[in-house]
Kinemage of the C-alpha trace (Angstrom):
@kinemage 1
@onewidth
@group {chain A} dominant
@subgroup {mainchain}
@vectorlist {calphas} color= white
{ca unk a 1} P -16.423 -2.517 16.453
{ca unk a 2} L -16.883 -0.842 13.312
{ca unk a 3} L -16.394 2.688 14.470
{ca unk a 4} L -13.235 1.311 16.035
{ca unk a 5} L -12.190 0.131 12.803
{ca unk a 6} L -13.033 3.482 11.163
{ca unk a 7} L -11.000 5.391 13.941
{ca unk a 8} L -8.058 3.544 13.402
{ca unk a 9} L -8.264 4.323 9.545
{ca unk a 10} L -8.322 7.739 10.056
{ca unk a 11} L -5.661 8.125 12.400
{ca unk a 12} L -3.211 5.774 10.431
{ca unk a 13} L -4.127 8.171 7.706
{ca unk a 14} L -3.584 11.297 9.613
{ca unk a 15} L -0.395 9.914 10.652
{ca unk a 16} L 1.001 9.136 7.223
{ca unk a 17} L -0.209 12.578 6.142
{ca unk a 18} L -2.889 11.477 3.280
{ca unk a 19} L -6.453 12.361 2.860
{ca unk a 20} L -8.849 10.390 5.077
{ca unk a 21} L -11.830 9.398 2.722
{ca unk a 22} L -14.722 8.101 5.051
{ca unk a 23} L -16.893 6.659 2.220
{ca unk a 24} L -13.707 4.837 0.930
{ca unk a 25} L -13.428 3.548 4.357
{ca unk a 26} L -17.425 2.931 4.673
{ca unk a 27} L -17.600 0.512 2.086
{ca unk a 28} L -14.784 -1.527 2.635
{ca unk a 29} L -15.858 -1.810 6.392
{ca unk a 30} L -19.365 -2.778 5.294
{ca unk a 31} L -17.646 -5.358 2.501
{ca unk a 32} L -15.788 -6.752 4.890
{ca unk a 33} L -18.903 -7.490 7.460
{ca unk a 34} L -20.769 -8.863 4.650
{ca unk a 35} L -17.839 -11.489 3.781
{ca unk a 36} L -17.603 -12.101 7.234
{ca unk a 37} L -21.398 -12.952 7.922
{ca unk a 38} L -20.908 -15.122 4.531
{ca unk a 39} L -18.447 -17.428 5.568
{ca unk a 40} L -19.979 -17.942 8.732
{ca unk a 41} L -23.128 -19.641 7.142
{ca unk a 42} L -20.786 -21.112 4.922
{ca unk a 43} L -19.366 -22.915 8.214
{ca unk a 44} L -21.985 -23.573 9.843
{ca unk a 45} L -23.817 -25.537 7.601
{ca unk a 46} L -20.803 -27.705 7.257
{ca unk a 47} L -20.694 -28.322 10.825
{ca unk a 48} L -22.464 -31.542 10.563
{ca unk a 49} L -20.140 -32.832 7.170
{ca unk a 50} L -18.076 -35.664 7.361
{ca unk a 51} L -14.225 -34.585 7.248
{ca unk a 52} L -11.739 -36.518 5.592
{ca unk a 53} L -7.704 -36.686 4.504
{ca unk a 54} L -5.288 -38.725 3.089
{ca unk a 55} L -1.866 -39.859 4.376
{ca unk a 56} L 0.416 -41.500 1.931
{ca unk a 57} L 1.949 -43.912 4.733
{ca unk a 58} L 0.104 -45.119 7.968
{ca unk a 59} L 2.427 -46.132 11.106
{ca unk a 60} L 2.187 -49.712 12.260
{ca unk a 61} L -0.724 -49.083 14.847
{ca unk a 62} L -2.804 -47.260 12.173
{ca unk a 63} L -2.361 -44.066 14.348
{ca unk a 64} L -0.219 -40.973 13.166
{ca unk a 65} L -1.877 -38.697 15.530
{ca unk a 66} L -4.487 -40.372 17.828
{ca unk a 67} L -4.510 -37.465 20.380
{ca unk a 68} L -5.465 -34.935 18.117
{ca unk a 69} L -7.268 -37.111 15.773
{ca unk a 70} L -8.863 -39.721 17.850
{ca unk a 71} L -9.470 -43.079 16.662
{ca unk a 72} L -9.207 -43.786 12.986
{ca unk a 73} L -10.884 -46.184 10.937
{ca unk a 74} L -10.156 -47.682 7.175
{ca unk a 75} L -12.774 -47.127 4.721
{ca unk a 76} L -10.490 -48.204 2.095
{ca unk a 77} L -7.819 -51.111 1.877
């Protein structure tokens, strides 16, 4: 994947007519892996988190989305 990345780099360069700079390239590649990896942990460890929102105005069956949502229950009046 990263060489594919690199390829395409240098022929959108070539294309354009500017001068194709592999280290430039490199290094953003290689920062852009490492960011990558990061917020992966980052997600994974907040797989197990409880996720929460707010809606300003509930329907009368307590329900604004129960197919995507599931069932919802009130932890505060």
């Amino acid at each position: 994947m990263l060489y594919q990345i690199k390829e395409q780099c240098k022929a959108e360069q070539e294309e354009k007519n500017h001068i194709y700079n592999s280290i430039i390239v490199d290094n953003a590649v290689l920062y852009a892996l490492k960011t990558f990896k990061t917020i992966i942990q980052r997600n994974k460890r907040k797989k197990g988190d409880i996720h929460s929102f707010s809606i300003d105005r509930l329907p009368k069956n307590f329900s604004p989305a129960s197919r995507v949502l599931g069932k919802i229950y009130l932890t505060e009046s």
